[in-house]
C-alpha positions in Angstrom: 65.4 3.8 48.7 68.3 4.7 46.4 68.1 4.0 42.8 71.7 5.4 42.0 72.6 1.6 41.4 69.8 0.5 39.2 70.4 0.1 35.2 68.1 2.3 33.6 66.9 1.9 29.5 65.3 -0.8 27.6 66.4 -4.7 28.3 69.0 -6.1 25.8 68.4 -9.3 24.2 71.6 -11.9 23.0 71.3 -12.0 18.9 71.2 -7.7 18.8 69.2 -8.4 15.0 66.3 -6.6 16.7 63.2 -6.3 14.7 62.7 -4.9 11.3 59.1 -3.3 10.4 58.3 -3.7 6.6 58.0 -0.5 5.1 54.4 0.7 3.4 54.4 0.4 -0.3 52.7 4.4 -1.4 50.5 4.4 -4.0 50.2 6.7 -7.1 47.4 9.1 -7.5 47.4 8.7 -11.1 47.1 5.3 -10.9 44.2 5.2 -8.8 42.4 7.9 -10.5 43.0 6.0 -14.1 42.0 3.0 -11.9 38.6 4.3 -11.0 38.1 6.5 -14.5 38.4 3.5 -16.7 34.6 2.1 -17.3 36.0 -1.3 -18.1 33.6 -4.0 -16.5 35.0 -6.4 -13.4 37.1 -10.0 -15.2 34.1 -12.0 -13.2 31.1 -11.3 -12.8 30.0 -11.3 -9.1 27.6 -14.2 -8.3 25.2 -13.7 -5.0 25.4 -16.4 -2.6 22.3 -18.1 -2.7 21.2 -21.2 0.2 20.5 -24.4 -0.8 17.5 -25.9 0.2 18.8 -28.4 2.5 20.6 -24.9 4.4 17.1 -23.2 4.6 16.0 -26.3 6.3 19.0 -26.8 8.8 18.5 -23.2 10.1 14.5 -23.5 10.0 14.9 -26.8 12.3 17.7 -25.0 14.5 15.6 -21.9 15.1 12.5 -23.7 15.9 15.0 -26.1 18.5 16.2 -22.8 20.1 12.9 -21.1 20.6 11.5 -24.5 21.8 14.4 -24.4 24.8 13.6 -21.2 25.5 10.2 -21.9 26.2 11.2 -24.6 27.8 13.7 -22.6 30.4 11.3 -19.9 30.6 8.2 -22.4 32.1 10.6 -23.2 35.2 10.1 -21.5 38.4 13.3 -21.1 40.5 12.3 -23.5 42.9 12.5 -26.3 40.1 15.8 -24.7 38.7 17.4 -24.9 42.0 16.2 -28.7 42.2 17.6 -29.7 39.2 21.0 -28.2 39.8 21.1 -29.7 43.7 20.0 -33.0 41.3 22.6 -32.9 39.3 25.6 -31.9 41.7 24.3 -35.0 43.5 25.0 -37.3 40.9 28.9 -35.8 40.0 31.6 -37.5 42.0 33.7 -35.6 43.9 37.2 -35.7 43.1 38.4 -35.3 47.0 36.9 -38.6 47.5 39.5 -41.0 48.5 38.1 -44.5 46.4 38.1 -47.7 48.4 41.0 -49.9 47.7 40.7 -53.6 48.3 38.2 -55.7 50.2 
């Protein structure tokens, strides 16, 4: 194949604006060094996060939920997983099905 007739470059878009990057903002050295000299304390003091009791109680409940599924998934044999799932694709309707229409 010949390419001789093929437009080569980047694709041009109508508008020509383009797109304009922000440029970094540089820091000064001295700045930061006075910055991290000074031994001034922080405006606020920094409070820890603490849970209230009602979050203690949600994540205690929703630990011992998981671990009871888990148990629960892990006490099925294979046999009884596959019957469940043949159970269950049983009871979906198809959507191929063509519904009755009139008597």
């Amino acid at each position: 194949m010949d390419y001789d007739n093929v437009a080569g470059g980047t694709l041009k878009f109508k508008g020509g604006g383009g797109i304009s990057k922000k440029k970094k903002k540089k820091t000064d050295a001295s700045k930061v060094k006075a910055a991290l000299d000074s031994d001034s304390p922080p405006a606020k003091p920094v409070k820890l996060l603490e849970k209230t009791v009602a979050e203690l109680k949600f994540e205690e409940v929703q630990k011992k939920r998981q671990e009871e599924k888990v148990l629960k998934q892990a006490m099925k044999s294979h046999k009884e997983k596959v019957a469940e799932l043949n159970r269950k694709l049983e009871e979906m309707t198809e959507h191929y099905d063509i519904p009755k229409v009139g008597p």
